[in-house]
C-alpha positions in Angstrom: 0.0 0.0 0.0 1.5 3.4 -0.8 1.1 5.9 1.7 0.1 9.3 1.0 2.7 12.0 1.4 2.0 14.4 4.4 2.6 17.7 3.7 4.3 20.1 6.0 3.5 23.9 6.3 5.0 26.7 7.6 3.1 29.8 8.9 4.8 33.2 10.1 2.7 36.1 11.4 3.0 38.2 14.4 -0.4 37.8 14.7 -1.4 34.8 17.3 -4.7 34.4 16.8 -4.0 34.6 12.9 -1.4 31.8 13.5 -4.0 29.9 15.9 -6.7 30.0 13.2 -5.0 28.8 10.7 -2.8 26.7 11.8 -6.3 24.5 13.0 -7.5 25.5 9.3 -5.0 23.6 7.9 -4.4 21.0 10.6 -8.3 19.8 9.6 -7.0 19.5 6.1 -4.5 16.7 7.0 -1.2 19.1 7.0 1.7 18.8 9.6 1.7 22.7 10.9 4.7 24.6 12.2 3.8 28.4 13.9 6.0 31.2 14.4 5.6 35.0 15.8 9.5 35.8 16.0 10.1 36.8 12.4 13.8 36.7 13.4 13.9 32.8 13.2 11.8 32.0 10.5 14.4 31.8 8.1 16.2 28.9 10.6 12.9 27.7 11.2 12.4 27.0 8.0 15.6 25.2 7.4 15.0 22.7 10.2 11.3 22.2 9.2 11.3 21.8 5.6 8.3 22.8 4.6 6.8 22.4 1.3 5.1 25.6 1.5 5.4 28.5 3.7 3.0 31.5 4.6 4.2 34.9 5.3 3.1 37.8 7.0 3.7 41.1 5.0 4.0 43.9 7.6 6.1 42.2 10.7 9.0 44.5 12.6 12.3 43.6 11.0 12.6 41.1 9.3 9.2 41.9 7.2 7.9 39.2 5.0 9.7 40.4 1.5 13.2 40.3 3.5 12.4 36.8 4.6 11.1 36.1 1.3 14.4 36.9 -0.7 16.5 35.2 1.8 14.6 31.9 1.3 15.0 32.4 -2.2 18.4 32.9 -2.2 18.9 29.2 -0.1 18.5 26.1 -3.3 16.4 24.0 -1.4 13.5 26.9 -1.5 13.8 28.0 -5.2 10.7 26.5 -6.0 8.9 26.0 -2.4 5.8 27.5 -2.6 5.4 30.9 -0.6 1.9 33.0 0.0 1.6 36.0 1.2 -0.9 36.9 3.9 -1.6 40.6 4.4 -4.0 43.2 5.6 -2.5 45.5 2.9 -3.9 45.8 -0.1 -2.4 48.3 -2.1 -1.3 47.1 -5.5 2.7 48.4 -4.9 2.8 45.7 -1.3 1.3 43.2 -3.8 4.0 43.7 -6.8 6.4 43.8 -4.1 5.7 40.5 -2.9 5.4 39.0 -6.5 9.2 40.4 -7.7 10.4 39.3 -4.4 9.5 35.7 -5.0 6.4 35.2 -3.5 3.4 32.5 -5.4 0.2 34.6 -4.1 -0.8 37.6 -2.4 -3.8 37.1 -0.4 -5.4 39.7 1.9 -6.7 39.2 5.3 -9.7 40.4 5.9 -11.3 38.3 3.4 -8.9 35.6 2.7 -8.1 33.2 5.1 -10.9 30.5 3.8 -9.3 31.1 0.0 -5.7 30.7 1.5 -6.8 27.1 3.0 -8.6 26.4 -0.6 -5.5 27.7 -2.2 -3.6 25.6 -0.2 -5.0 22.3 -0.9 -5.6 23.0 -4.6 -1.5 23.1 -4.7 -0.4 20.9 -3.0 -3.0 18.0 -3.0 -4.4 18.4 -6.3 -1.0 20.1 -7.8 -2.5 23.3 -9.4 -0.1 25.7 -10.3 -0.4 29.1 -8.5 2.7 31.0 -9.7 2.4 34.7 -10.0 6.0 35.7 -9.8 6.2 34.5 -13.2 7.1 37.7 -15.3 6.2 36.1 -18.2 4.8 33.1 -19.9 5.5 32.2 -23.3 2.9 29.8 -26.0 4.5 29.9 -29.2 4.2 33.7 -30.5 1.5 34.1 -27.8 2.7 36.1 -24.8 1.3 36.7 -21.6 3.0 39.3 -19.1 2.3 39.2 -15.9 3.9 42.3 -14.7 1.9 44.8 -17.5 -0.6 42.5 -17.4 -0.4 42.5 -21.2 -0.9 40.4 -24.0 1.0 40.0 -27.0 0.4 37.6 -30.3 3.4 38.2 -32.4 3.8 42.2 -32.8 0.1 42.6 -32.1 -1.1 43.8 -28.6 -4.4 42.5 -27.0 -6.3 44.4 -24.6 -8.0 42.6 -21.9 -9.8 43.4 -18.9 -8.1 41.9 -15.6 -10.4 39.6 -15.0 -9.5 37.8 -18.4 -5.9 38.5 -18.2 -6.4 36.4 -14.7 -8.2 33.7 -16.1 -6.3 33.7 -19.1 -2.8 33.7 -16.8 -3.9 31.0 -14.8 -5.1 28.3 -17.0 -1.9 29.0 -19.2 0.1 27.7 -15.6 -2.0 24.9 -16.5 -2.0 24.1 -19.7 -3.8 20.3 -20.8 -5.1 20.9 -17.2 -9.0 20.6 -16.9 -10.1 22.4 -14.1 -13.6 23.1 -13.0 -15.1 26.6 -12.9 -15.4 26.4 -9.2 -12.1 26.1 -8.8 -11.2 28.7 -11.0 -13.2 31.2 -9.2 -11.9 30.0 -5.5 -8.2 30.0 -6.8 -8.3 33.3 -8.7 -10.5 35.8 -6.3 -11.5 33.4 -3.7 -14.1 31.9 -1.8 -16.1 34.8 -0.5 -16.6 36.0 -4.5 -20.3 36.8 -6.1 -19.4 36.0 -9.3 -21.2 33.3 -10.4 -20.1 30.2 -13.2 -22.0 31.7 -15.7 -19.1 34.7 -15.5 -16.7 32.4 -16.3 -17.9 31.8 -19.7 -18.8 35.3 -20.5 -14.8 36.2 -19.7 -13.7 33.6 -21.5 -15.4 33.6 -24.6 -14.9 38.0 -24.7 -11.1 36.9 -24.3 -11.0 34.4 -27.4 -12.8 36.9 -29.7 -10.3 39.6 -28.9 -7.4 37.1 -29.2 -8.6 35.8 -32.5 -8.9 32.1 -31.8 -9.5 29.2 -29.3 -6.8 28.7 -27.0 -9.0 27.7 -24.1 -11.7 25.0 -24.2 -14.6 23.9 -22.4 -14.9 20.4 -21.2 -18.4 18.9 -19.7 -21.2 21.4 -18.6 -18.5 23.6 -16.7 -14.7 22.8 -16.7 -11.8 24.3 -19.4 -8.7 23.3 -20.2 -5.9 25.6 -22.2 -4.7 23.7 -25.2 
């Protein structure tokens, strides 16, 4: 019998009841948990621990969460670890920051936490990619930059609204990935959202006419795939 892997996650926040709550969040979800307030030893922490992903506080006294987040970066064994952000800020320069610096996700705080735990498990247990320090993602002479939050199909420029660009950025992180529209709306603006699956259609098909063909496709009643 093979036994499933147990996966091991790190949480930093000076914040105890934030590290209380989630760390029973996760703990419910079948995850070994590791807390700590100390932003100081997080980096050692993490060293000793090994997690396979890690959640950061944004605003903690020195070290903050980018300076721990480029130090981790800079150690081999957490190039590719996942790291998520958790903050109560939400101005789009903290969230840039935290993308450039190497972090996965940004995720805010006072509506978040439930879509951090879905986000979680949809990365580690079902292995979706959720990978927005990506600068750029390349299909051919299809382009997709993350930073401008542009789109380019040889020398022409496509205009998109953000929520396309995000839907269109994500399933290309997938690609020959079908993934259900449920998820796609938990992943990308989380669980408290009112859009509804019906949305998900609408973006998608306003995003193919502007691009000129069909890169994404819809499987069943309400699951897509990027081909």
């Amino acid at each position: 019998m093979v036994q499933k892997k147990v996966f091991r996650i790190l949480i930093v926040d000076d914040d105890h009841d934030i590290l209380e709550l989630l760390s029973y969040n996760f703990e419910r979800e079948g995850f070994v948990v590791k807390t700590i307030s100390d932003s100081r030893a997080a980096v050692k922490v993490a060293v000793e621990f090994n997690p396979d992903l890690i959640v950061l506080d944004l605003m903690m006294p020195h070290p903050n969460g980018i300076e721990i987040c480029r130090e981790l970066r800079s150690l081999t064994r957490f190039v590719d670890t996942y790291i998520f952000f958790l903050t109560a800020k939400s101005e789009r320069y903290y969230q840039e920051a935290a993308l450039d610096t190497g972090g996965d996700d940004f995720i805010e705080k006072i509506m978040g936490l439930r879509a951090l735990t879905f986000k979680v498990s949809s990365v580690l247990k079902k292995k979706i990619v959720i990978r927005k320090r990506a600068p750029e993602l390349h299909f051919g002479d299809l382009k997709i930059c993350r930073r401008t939050t542009s789109v380019r199909i040889g020398s022409r420029e496509v205009v998109l609204s953000k929520p396309e660009f995000e839907l269109l950025f994500f399933l290309a992180q997938n690609p020959h990935r079908t993934i259900s529209a449920d998820h796609l709306l938990r992943n990308m603006w989380g669980s408290e959202t009112y859009m509804v699956e019906t949305s998900v259609d609408a973006y998608i098909s306003s995003l193919q006419n502007k691009i000129g063909y069909n890169l994404i496709e819809k499987r069943g009643f309400d699951s897509y795939r990027f081909s």
